[in-house]
KEFIVO-205783 format. One line per field, with one value per atom (N, C-alpha, C): x, y, z; residue number from 0; atom name; residue in three letters. Coordinates in Angstrom, 1 decimal. Layout:
N
xx <- X | ...
yy <- Y | ...
zz <- Z | ...
n <- NUM | ...
atom <- CA | ...
res <- ALA | ...
This chain:
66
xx <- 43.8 | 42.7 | 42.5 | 41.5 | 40.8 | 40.9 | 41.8 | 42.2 | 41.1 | 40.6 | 39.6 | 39.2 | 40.4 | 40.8 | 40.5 | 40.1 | 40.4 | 40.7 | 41.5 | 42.3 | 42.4 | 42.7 | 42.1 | 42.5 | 43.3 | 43.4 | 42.2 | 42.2 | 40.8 | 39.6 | 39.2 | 38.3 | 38.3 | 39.1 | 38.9 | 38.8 | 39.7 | 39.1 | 38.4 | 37.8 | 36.1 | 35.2 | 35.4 | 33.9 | 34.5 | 35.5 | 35.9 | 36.4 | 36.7 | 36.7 | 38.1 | 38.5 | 39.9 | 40.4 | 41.7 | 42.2 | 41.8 | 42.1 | 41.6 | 40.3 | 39.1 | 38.2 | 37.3 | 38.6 | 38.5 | 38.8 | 39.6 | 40.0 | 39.0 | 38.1 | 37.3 | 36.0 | 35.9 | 34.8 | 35.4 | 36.6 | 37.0 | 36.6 | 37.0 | 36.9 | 35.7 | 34.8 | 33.5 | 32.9 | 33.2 | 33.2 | 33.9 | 34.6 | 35.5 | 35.1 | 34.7 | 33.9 | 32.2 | 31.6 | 30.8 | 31.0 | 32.2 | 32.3 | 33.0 | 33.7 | 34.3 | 33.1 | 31.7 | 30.3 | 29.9 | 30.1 | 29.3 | 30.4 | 31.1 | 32.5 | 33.7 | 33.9 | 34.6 | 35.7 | 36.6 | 38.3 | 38.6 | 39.5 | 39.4 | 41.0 | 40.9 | 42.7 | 42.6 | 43.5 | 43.4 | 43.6 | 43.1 | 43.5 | 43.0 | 42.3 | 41.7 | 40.0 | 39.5 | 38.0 | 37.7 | 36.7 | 36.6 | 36.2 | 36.1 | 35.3 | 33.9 | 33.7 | 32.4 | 31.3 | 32.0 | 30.9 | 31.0 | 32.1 | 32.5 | 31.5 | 31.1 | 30.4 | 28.9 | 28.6 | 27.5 | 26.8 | 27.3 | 27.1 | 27.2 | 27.6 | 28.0 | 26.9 | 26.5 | 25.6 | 24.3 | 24.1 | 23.0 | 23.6 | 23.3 | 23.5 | 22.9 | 23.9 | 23.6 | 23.3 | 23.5 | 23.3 | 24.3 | 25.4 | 26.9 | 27.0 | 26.8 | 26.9 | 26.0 | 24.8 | 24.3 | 24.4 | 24.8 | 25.4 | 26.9 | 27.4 | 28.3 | 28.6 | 27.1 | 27.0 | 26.1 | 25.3 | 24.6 | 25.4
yy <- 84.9 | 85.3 | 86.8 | 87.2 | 88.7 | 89.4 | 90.6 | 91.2 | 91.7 | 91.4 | 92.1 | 93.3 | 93.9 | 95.2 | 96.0 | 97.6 | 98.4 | 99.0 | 100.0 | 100.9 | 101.9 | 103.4 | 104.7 | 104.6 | 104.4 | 104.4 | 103.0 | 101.8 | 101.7 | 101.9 | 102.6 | 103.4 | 104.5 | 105.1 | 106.2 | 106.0 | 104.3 | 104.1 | 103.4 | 102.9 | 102.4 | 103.4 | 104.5 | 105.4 | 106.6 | 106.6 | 107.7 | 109.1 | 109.0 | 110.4 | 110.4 | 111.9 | 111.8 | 111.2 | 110.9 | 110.2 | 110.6 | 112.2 | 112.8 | 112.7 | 112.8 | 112.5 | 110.5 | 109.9 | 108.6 | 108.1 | 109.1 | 108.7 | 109.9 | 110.5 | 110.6 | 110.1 | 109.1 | 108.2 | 107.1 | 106.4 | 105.6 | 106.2 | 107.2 | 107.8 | 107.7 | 108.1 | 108.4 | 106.8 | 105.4 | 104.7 | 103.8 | 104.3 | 103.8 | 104.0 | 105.5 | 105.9 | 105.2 | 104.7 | 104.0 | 102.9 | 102.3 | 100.5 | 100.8 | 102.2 | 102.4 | 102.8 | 103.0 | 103.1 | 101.9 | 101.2 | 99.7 | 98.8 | 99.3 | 98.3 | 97.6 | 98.3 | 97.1 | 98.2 | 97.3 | 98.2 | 98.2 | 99.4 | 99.9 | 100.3 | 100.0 | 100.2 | 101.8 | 103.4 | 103.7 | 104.1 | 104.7 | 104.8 | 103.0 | 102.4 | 101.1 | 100.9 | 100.3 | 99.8 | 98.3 | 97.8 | 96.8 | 96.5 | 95.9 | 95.9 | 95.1 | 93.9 | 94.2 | 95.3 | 95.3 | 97.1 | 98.1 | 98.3 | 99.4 | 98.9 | 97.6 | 97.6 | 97.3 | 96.8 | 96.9 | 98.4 | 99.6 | 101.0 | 101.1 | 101.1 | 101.9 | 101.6 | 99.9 | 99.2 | 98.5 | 98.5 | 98.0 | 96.6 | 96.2 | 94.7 | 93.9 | 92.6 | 91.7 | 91.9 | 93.2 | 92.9 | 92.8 | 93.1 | 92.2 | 91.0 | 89.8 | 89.2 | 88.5 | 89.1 | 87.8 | 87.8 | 89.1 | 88.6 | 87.9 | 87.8 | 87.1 | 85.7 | 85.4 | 84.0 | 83.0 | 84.0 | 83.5 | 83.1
zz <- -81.1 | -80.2 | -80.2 | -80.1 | -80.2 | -79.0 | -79.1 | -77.9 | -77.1 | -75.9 | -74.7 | -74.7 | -75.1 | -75.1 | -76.3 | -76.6 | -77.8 | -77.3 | -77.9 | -78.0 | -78.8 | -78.5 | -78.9 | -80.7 | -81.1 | -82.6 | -83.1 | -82.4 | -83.3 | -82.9 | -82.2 | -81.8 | -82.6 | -83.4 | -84.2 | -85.3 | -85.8 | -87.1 | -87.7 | -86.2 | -86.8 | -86.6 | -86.2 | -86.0 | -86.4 | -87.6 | -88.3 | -87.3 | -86.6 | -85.2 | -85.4 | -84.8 | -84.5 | -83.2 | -83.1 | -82.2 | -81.0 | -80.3 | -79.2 | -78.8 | -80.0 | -79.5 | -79.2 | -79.6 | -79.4 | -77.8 | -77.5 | -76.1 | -75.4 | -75.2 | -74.9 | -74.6 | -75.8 | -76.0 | -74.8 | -75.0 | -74.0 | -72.6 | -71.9 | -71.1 | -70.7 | -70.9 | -71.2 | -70.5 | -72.1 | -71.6 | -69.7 | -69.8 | -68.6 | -67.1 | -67.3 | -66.2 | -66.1 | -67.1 | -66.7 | -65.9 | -66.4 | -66.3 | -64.5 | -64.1 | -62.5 | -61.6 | -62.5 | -61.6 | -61.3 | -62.3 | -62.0 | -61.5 | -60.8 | -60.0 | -60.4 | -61.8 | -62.9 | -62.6 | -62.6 | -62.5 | -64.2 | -64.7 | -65.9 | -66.2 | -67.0 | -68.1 | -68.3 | -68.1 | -69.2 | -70.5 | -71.4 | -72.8 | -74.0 | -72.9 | -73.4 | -72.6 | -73.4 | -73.2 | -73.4 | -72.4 | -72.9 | -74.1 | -75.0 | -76.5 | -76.6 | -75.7 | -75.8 | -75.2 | -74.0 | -73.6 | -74.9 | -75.5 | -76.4 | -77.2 | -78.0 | -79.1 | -78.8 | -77.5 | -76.9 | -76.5 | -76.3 | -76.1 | -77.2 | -78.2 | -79.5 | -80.9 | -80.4 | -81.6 | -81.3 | -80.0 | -79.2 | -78.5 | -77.3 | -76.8 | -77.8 | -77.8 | -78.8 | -80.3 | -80.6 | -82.1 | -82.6 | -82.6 | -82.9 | -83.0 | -81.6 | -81.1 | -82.0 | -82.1 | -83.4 | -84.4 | -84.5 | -86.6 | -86.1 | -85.3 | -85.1 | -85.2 | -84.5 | -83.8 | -85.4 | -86.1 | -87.3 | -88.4
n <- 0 | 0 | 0 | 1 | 1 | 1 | 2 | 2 | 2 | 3 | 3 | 3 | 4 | 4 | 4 | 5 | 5 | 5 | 6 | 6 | 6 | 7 | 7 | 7 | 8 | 8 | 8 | 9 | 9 | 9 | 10 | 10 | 10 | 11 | 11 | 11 | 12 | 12 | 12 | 13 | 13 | 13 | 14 | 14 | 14 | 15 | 15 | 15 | 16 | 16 | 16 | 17 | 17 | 17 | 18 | 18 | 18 | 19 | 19 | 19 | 20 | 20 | 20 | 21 | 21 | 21 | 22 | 22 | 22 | 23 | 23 | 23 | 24 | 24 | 24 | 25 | 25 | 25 | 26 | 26 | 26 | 27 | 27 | 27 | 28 | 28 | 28 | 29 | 29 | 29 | 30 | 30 | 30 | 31 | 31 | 31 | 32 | 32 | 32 | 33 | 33 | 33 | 34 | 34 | 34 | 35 | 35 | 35 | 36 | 36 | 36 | 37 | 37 | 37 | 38 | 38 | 38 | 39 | 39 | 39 | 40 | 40 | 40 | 41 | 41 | 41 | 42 | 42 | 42 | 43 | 43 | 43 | 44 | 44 | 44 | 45 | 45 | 45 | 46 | 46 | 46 | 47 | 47 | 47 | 48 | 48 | 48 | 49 | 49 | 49 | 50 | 50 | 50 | 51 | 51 | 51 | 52 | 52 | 52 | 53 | 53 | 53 | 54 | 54 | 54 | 55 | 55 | 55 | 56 | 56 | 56 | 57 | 57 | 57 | 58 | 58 | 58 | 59 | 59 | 59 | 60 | 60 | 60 | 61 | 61 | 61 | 62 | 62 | 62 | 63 | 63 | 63 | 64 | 64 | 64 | 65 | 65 | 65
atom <- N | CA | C | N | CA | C | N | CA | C | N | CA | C | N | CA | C | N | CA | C | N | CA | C | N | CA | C | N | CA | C | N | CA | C | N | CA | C | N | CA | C | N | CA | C | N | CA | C | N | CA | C | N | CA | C | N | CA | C | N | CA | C | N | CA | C | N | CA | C | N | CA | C | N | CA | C | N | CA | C | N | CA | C | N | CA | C | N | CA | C | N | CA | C | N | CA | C | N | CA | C | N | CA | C | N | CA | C | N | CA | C | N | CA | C | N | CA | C | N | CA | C | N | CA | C | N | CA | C | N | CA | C | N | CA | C | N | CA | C | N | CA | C | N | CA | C | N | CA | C | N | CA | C | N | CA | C | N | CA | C | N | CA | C | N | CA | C | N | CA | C | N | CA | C | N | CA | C | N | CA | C | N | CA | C | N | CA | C | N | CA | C | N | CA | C | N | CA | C | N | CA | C | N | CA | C | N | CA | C | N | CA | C | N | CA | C | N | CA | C | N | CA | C | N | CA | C | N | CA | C
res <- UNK | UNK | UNK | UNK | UNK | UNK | UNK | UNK | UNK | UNK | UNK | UNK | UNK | UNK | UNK | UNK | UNK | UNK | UNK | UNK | UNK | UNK | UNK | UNK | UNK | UNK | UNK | UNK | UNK | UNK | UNK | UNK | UNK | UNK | UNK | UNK | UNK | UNK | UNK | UNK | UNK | UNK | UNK | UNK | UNK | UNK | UNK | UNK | UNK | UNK | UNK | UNK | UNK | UNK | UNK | UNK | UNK | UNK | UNK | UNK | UNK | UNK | UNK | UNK | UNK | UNK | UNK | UNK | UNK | UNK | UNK | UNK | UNK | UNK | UNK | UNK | UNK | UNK | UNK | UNK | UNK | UNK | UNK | UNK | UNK | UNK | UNK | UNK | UNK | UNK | UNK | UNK | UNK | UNK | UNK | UNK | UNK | UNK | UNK | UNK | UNK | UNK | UNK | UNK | UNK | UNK | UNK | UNK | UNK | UNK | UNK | UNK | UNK | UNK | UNK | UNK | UNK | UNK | UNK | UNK | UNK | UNK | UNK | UNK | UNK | UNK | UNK | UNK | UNK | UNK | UNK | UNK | UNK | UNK | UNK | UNK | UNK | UNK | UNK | UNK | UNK | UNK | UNK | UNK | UNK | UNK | UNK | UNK | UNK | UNK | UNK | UNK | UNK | UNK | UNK | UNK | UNK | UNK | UNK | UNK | UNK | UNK | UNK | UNK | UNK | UNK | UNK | UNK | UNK | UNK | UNK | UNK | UNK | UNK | UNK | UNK | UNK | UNK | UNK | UNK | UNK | UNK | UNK | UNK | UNK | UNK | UNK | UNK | UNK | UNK | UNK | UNK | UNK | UNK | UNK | UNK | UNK | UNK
């Protein structure tokens, strides 16, 4: 099963960044998802928000689902 979760090293080595600025990105991320009411891990993201901000909503999801 596919973890909920990402986490700062693959966050850095899917979008080539350094580790420090991976967990920035999380952060960044995290603090959106504590505006919109969602309680947050940190040093982790959820991974569909992460790839939904990162790639557009659903366009993952449907080369996924195709």
């Amino acid at each position: 099963m596919d973890n909920k979760f990402i986490r700062a090293d693959e966050v850095a080595q899917e979008l080539s960044v350094s580790k420090p600025y991976a967990y920035k990105l999380i952060k960044k991320l995290n603090d959106e998802l504590k505006q919109k009411g969602f309680i947050t891990i940190a040093g982790r993201v959820n991974r569909q928000y992460f790839e939904e901000r990162l790639y557009g909503a659903g366009e993952r999801q449907g080369k996924e689902m195709g």
